[in-house]
C-alpha positions in Angstrom: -17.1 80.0 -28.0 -17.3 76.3 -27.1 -19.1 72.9 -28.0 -21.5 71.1 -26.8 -23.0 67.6 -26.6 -26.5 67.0 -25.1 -27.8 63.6 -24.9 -31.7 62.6 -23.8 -33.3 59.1 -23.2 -35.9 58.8 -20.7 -34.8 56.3 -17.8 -31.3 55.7 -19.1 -27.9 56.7 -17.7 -25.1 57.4 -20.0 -22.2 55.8 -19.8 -18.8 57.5 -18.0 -16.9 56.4 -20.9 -18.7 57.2 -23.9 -19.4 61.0 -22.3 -15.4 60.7 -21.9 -15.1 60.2 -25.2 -17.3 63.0 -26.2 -15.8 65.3 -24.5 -12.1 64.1 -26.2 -14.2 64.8 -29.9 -15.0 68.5 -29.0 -11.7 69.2 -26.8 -10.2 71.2 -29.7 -13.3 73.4 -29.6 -12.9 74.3 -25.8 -9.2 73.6 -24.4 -9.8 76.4 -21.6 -12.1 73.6 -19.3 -14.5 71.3 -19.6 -17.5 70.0 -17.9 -20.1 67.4 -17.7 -23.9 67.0 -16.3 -24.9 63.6 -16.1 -28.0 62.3 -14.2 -31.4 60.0 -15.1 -32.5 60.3 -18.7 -30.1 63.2 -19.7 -26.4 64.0 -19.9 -24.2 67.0 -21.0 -20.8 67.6 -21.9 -19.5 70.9 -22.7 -16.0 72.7 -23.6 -14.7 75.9 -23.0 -12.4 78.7 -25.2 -13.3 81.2 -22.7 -14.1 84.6 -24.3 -16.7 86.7 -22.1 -15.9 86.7 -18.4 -13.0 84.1 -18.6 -12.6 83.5 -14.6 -14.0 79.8 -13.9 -17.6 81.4 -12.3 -18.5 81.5 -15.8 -17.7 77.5 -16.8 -20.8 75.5 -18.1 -22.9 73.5 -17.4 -24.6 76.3 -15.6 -27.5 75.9 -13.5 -29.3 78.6 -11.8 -29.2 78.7 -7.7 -32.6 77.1 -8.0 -31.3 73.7 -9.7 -34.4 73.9 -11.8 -32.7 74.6 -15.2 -29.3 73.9 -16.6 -27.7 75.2 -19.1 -25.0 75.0 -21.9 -24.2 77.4 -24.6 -22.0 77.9 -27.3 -21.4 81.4 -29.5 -21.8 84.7 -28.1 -24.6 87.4 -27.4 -23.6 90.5 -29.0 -26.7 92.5 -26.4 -26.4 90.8 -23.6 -25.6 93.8 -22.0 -28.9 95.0 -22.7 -30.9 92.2 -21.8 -28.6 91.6 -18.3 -29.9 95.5 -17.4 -33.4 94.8 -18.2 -33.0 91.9 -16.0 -31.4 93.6 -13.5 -34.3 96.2 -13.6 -37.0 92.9 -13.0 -34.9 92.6 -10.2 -32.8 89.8 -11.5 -29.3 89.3 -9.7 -26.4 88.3 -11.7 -23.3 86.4 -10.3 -20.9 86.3 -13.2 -20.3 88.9 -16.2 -20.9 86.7 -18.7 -22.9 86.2 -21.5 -24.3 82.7 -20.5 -25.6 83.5 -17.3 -27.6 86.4 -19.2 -29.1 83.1 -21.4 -29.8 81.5 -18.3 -31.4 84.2 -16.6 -33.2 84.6 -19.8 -34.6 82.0 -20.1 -35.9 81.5 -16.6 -37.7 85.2 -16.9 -39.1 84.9 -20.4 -39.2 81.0 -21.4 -39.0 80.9 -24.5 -39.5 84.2 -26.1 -35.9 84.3 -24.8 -34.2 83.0 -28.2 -35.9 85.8 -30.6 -34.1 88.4 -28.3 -31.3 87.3 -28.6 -28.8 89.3 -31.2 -26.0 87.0 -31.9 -24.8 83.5 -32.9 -25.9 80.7 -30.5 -26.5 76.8 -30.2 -27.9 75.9 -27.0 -29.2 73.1 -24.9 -31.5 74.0 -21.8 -32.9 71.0 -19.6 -35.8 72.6 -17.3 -36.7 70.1 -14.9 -39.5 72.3 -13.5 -41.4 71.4 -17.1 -39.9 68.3 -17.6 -38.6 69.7 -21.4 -35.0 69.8 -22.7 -34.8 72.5 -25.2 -32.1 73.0 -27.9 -32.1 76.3 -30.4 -29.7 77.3 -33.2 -29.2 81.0 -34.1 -31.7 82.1 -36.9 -28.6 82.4 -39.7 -27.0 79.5 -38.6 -23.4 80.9 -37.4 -23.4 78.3 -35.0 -23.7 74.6 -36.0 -25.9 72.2 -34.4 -26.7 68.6 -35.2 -29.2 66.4 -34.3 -29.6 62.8 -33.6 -32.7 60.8 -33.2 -33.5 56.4 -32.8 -36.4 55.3 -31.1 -36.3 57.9 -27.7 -33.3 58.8 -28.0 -32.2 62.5 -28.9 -29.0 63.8 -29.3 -27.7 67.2 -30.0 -24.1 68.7 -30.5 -21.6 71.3 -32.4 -20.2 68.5 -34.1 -21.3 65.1 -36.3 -18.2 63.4 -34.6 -20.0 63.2 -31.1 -22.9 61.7 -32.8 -21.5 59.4 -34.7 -20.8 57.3 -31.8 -24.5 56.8 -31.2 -25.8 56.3 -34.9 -22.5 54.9 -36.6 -20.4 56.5 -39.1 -22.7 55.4 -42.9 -22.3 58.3 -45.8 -25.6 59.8 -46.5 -26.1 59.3 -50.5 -28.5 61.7 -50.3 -25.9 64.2 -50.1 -23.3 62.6 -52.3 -25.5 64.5 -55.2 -25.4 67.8 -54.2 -21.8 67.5 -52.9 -19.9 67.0 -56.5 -22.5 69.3 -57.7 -22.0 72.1 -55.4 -19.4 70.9 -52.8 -21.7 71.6 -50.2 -25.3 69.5 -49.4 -27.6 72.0 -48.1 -30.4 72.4 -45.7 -30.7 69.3 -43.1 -28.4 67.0 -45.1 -25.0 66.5 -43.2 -23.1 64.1 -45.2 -23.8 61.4 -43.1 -27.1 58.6 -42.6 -29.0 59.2 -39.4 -27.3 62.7 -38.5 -29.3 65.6 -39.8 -28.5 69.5 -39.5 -30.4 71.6 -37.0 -32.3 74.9 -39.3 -31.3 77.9 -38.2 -33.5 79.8 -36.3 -34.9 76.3 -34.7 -36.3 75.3 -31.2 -36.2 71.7 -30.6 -38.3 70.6 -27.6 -38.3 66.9 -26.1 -40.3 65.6 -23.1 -38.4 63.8 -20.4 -40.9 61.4 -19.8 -41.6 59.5 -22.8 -39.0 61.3 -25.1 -40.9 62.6 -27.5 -40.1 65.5 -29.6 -41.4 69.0 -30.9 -39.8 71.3 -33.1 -40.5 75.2 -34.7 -39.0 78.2 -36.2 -39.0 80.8 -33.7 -36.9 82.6 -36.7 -36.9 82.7 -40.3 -34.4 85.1 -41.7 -35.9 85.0 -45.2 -39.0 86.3 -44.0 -36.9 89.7 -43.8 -36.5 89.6 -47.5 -39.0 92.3 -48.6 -38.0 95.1 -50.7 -38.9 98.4 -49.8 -39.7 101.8 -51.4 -38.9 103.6 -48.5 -35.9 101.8 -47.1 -32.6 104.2 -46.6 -29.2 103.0 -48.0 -27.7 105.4 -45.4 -29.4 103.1 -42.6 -28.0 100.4 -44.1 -24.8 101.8 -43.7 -25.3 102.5 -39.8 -26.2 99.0 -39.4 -22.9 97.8 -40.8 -20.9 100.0 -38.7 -22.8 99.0 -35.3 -22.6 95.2 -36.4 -19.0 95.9 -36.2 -18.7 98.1 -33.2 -20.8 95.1 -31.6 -18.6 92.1 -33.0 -15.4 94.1 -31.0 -17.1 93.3 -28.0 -14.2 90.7 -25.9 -12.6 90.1 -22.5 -9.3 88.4 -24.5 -9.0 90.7 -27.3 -9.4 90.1 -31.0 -7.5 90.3 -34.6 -9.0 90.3 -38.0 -8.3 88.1 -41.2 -7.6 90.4 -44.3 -7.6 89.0 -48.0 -7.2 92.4 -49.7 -10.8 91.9 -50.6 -13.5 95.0 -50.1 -15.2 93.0 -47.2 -12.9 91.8 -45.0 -10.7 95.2 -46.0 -13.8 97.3 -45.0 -14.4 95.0 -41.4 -10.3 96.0 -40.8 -10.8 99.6 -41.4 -14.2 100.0 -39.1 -11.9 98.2 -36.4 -9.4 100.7 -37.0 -11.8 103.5 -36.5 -13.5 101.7 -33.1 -9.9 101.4 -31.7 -7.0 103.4 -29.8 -4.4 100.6 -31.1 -4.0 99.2 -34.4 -6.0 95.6 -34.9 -3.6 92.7 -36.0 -4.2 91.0 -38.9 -3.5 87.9 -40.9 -3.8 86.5 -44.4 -2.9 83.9 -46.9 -0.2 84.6 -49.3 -0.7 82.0 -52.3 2.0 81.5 -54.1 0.8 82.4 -57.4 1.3 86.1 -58.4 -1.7 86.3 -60.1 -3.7 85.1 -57.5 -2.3 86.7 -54.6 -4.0 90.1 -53.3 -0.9 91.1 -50.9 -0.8 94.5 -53.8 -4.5 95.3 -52.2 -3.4 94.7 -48.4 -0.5 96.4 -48.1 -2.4 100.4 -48.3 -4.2 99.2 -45.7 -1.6 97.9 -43.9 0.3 101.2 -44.4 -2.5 103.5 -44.0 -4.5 102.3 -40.6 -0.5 100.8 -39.4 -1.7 97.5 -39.0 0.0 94.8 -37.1 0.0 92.5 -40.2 1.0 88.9 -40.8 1.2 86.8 -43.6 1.4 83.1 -43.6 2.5 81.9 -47.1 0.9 79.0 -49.1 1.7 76.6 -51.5 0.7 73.7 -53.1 3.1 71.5 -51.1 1.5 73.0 -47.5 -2.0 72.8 -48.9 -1.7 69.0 -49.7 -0.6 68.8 -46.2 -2.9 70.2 -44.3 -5.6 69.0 -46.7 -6.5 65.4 -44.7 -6.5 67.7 -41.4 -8.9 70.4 -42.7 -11.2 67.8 -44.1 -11.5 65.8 -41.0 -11.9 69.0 -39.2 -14.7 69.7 -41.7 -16.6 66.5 -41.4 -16.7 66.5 -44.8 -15.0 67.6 -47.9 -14.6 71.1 -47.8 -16.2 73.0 -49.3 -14.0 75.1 -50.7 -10.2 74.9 -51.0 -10.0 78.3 -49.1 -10.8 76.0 -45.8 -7.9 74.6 -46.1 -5.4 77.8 -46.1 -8.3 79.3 -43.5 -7.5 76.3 -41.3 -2.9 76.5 -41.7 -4.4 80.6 -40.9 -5.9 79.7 -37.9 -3.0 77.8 -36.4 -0.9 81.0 -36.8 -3.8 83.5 -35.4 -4.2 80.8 -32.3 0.0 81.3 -30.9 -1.5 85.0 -30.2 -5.2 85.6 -30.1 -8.8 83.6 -29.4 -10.8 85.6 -31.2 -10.9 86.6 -35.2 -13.6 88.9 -37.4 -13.8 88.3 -41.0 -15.5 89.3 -44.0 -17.4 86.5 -44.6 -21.5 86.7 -45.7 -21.3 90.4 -47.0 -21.4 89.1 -50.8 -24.8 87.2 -49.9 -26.5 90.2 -48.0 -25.4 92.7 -50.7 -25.2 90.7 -54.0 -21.4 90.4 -54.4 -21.4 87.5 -57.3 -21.5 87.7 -61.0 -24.9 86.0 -61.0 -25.8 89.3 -58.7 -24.5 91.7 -62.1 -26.0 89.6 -64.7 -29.2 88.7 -63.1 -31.4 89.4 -66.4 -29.1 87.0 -68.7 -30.0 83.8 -66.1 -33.5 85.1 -66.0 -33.3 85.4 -69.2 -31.9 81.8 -70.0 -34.5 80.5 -67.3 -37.5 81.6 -69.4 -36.0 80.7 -73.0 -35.5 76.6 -71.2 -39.1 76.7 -70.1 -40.5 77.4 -73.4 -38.4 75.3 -75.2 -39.2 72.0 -76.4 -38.2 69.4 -74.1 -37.0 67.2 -76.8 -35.8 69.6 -79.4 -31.8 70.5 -79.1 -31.0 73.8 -78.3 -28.6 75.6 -81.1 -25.0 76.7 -79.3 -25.3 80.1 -80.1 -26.2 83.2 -77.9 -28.6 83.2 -76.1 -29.3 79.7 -76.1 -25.6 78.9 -74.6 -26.6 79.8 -71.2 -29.5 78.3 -71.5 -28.1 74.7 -72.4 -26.2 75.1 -69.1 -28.6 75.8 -67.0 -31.6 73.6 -68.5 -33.5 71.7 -66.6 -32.5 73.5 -63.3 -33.9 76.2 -61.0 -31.6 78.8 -62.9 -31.2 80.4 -59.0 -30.3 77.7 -57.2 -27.9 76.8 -60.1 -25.9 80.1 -60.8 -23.3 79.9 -58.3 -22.1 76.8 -61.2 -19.8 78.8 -63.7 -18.9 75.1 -65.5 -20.5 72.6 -67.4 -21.2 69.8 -64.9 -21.8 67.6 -68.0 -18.1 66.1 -67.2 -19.0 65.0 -63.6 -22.4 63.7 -64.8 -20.3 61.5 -67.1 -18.4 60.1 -64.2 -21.1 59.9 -61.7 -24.0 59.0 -64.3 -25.9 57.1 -61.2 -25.6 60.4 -58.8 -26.1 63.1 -61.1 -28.3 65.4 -61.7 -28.6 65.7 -57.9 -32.3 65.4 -57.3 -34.5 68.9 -56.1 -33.9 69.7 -52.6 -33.1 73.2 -49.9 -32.2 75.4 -53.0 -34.4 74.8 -54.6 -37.0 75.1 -52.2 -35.8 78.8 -51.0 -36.0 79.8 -54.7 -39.6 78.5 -55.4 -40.6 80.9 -52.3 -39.9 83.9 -54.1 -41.0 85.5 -57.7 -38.6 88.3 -58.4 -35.8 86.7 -60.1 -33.2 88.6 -57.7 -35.2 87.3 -54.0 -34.2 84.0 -55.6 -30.5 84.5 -55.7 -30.8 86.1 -52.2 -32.9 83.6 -50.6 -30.2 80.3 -52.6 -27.6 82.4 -50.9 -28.6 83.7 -47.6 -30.0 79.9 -47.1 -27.5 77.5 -48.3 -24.0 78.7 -49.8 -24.0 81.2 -46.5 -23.9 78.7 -44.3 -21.0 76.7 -46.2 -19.3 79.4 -45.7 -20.0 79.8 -41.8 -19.6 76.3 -41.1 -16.2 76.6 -42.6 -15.1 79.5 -40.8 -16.7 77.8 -37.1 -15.2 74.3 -38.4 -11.5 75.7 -39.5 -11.2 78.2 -36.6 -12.4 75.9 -34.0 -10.0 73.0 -35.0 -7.3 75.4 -34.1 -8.9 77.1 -30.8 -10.1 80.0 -32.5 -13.5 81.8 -32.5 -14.5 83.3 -35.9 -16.9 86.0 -36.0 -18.8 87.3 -38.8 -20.3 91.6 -38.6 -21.9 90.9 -42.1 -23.9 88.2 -41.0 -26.2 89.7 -38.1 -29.8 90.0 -38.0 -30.1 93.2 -37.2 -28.2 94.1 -40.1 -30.1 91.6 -42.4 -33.6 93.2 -41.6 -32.1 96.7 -42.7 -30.5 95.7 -45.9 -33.4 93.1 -47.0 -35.4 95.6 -47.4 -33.6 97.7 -49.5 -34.8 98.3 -52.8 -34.2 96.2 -55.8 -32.7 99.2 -57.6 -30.4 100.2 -55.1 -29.1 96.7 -53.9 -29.1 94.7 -56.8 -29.5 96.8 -60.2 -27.4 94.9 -62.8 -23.9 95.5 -64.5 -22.4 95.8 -61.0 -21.8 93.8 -57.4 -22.2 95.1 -54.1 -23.2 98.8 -54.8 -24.5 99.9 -51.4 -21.7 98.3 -49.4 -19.6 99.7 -52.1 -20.4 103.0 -51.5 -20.2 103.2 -47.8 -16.2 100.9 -48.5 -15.0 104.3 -50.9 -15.3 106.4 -47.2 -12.9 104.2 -45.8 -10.6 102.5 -48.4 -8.6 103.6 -51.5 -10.7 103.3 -54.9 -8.3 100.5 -56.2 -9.4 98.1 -53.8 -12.7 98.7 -53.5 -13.3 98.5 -57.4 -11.6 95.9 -58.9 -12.1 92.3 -60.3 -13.1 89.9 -57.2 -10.7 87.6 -56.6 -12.2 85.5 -53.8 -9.1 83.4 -52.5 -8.6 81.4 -55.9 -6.6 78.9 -56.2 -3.8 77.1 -58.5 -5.6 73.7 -57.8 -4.5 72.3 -61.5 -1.0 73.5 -60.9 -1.1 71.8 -58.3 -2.5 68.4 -58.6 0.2 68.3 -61.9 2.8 68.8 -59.1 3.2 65.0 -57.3 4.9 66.6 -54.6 1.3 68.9 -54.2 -2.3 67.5 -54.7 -0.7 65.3 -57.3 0.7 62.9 -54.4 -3.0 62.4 -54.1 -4.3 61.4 -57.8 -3.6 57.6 -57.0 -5.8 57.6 -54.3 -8.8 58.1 -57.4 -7.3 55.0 -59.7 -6.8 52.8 -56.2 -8.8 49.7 -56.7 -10.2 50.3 -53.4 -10.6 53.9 -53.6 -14.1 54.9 -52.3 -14.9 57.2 -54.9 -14.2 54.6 -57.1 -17.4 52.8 -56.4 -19.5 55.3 -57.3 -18.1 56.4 -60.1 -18.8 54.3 -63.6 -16.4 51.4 -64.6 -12.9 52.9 -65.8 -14.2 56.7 -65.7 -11.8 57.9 -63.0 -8.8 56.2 -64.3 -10.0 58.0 -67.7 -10.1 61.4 -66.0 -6.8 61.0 -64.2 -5.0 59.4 -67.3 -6.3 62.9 -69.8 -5.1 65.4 -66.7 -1.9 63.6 -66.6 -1.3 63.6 -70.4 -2.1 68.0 -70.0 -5.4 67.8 -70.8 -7.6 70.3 -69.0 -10.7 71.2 -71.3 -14.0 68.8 -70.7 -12.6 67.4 -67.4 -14.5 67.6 -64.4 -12.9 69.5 -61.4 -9.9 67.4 -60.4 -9.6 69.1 -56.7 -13.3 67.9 -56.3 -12.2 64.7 -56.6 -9.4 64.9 -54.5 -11.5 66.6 -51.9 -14.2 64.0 -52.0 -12.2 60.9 -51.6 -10.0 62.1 -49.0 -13.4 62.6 -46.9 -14.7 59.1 -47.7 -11.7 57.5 -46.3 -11.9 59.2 -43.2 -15.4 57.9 -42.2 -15.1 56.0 -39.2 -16.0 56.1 -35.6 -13.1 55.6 -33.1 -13.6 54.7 -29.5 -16.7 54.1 -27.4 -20.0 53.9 -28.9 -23.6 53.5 -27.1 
């Protein structure tokens, strides 16, 4: 796991000290070593947390004995093995055991067929001087961020925005400001900020060195996989799990596991346990808030499977703390308030270990929200907005409730929303509703009502929630892996039937079924939980978030000037006074204005 930083401009040489600087942005992703390729028209910088084949042999940039093409990388090929042998047997010869020489070597026998073999999560940069291309891809699911930069002939590529920043400025993208108090996350290319965009997963980018101009396509489009089948076999699906697993184990530096109590990242622990001679270590977050904290679901686990377990306690105090940290780590306000105790989690996992597995994606490959149970009431409130008349009221009575929620919207793309965001429109009257865009767009390529809510997911709220888990682990040193979210595993299970996968009046029933081999019935059916958090409790607490509810009435707040005149002072005046009903979500706000005041560019720019 490392970062990366690719610059291209035909004719020019970068300078020492901006690539310095660079390479100071992504240091935290990379402390192991570092390295730089700088010559005529194209320069790289590149950091190490050395995982696969840690001796310094395996250090980037990495150009083949040749000089003809040189690479960086950053993720990790679950078969590389595979791919190294069948090089081997075309009579390739391998100096190192890692994984990035296999890329190399890759790419130098196939070209570019390379990046659909590849099993894994992966953001690379290639420059082949024999065609006079530099090439950057991004794994089809988008595990591993990549951003891009473009102005004039000049392209830019890296892990982070930070890097790029220095070439474009630091200017918020209002495009995204919409979808960010909406959903808390802009989706598709939209990266919070003007003149940075997000590389699609599953992406090849190619740009000539001589005049600088640029090519892009999908070599990969995981929704393509979303095809229901008669014929597919739960069972199989259940094989691909456990040998997603058994391939995320694969480490020269060892591993541990994060466990909430929940079925997913409880089921990813127990598989471990059944790979391994020792027991895994694990970590979690233990809020404190009784009713919130799972520790009553960990500790069977713990006890049955003898886990080395630690817990690193939360409250509202420490999250306020590490709140400005995890949202400049985030490049954005995060996305959810679990980044911030996954980020205080990764500073404890990082005294002992490099790597971590968690649960994350298995709710978007296997339907583990409430939308996922009650599928045919959205459909159902979809169909009764459509035929209503635009201008006529709807009653507020069942079923038209729902329906009043939803109207107007792609009742897909919308039903991750469980509030009213009526409250925020009020405050935000010029940025709300946030105009059709990515969600949309996945939705509309799909009739059944249930491809919908798996193509919204598996295209947009996935990859908040893999972005967090690269952003928050890699601030700390720490590489975050993900079983659940693995194409080999996503072309099983998207083709399981509709029946099986997503019936109605239940979440998750395949995974589900293959969880009650390996874990006690009371955690794998039960309420989910999903790392909530006491976010009024603690913005009422001044001490808490509260210390940070005068940064929303500050004259010179940033939110402030996109809200309407006196609506924020409103908001925090009512939440003060107790008030909690017809507010808009406090922490949102918080969240959002602590990222707004970070934007800025320190240092060397071009």
């Amino acid at each position: 796991m490392c970062g990366i930083a690719c610059l291209i401009q035909p004719g020019r040489r970068f300078p020492p000290d901006l690539l310095d600087a660079i390479d100071r942005d992504l240091f935290h992703r990379g402390p192991d070593s570092g390295g730089l390729m700088s010559e005529e028209g194209a320069a790289f910088v590149f950091r190490r947390l050395a995982i696969m084949d840690p001796t310094p042999g395996a250090d980037q940039p990495m150009t083949d004995a040749a000089g003809e093409v040189t690479l960086v990388f950053n993720g990790e090929i679950y078969n590389f093995l595979d791919l190294r042998a069948e090089l081997e047997g075309a009579g390739v010869r391998f100096r190192t055991r890692s994984d990035s020489e296999v890329v190399l070597q890759g790419y130098r026998h196939w070209g570019e067929a390379l990046f659909d073999r590849l099993e894994g999560m992966f953001a690379i940069g290639l420059l082949d001087r024999r065609r006079n291309l530099f090439l950057a891809a991004r794994d089809p699911l988008g595990i591993k961020p990549l951003y891009l930069a473009r102005t004039g002939d000049l392209t830019a590529v890296a892990s982070e925005v930070r890097p790029l920043l220095r070439l474009v400025g630091a200017e918020v993208d209002e495009a995204a400001l919409g979808e960010l108090l909406t959903f808390g996350w802009a989706a598709g290319r939209l990266s919070n900020y003007r003149g940075v965009e997000r590389v699609p997963g599953g992406t090849l980018i190619r740009v000539d060195l001589a005049d600088g101009t640029r090519r892009e396509t999908r070599f990969c489009d995981p929704l393509e996989t979303l095809t229901a089948a008669r014929d597919a076999d739960e069972e199989a699906a259940h094989e691909a799990v456990r040998q997603s697993v058994r391939s995320h184990l694969m480490s020269d530096v060892g591993y541990a596991l994060q466990l909430s109590g929940g079925v997913d990242s409880s089921l990813v622990t127990a598989l471990t346990a059944a790979e391994t001679k020792r027991p895994p270590s694990t970590f979690a977050v233990a809020v404190d808030d009784p009713a919130l904290d799972e520790a009553a679901y960990r500790e069977p686990l713990v006890a049955r499977y003898g886990l080395d377990h630690r817990e690193h306690p939360i409250d509202g105090v420490g999250f306020a703390d590490a709140l400005p940290a995890a949202v400049r780590a985030m490049e954005g306000p995060v996305p959810h308030g679990g980044c911030v105790t996954l980020y205080a989690l990764c500073g404890e996992i990082a005294a002992s270990h490099k790597v971590v597995l968690t649960g994350e994606g298995a709710d978007e490959m296997f339907g583990g929200y409430m939308r996922y149970q009650i599928w045919r009431k959205l459909m159902l409130q979809e169909r009764l907005d459509r035929i209503w008349p635009g201008a006529a009221p709807m009653p507020d009575v069942w079923p038209f409730r729902g329906a009043r929620r939803l109207r107007g919207f792609d009742a897909a793309a919308y039903a991750a929303l469980y509030e009213n965001l009526e409250a925020m429109r009020q405050v935000f009257p010029d940025l709300l509703p946030a105009p059709p865009g990515a969600r949309e767009a996945a939705s509309a390529r799909f009739s059944d009502f249930r491809d919908r809510l798996f193509a919204v997911d598996q295209s947009a709220y996935l990859e908040s929630l893999l972005v967090r888990q690269d952003k928050m682990s890699m601030a700390r040193s720490v590489e975050a892996r993900v079983p659940f979210v693995h194409m080999p595993l996503l072309r099983v299970v998207n083709r399981l039937p509709h029946a099986l996968r997503c019936p109605g009046g239940e979440t998750k029933p395949v995974l589900k079924r293959l969880a009650d081999r390996y874990l006690e019935r009371e955690i794998v059916h039960r309420r989910k939980v999903g790392l909530l958090l006491p976010y009024d409790r603690w913005a009422a607490d001044p001490k808490a978030l509260g210390r940070h509810l005068d940064d929303l009435t500050d004259p010179n707040g940033r939110l402030r000037a996109l809200a309407a005149p006196g609506a924020l002072d409103a908001v925090v005046e009512r939440f003060r006074k107790g008030e909690r009903r017809g507010l808009p979500r406090l922490f949102a706000l918080i969240n959002l204005e602590q990222w707004l005041r970070s934007v800025a560019v320190e240092g060397p720019r071009l």
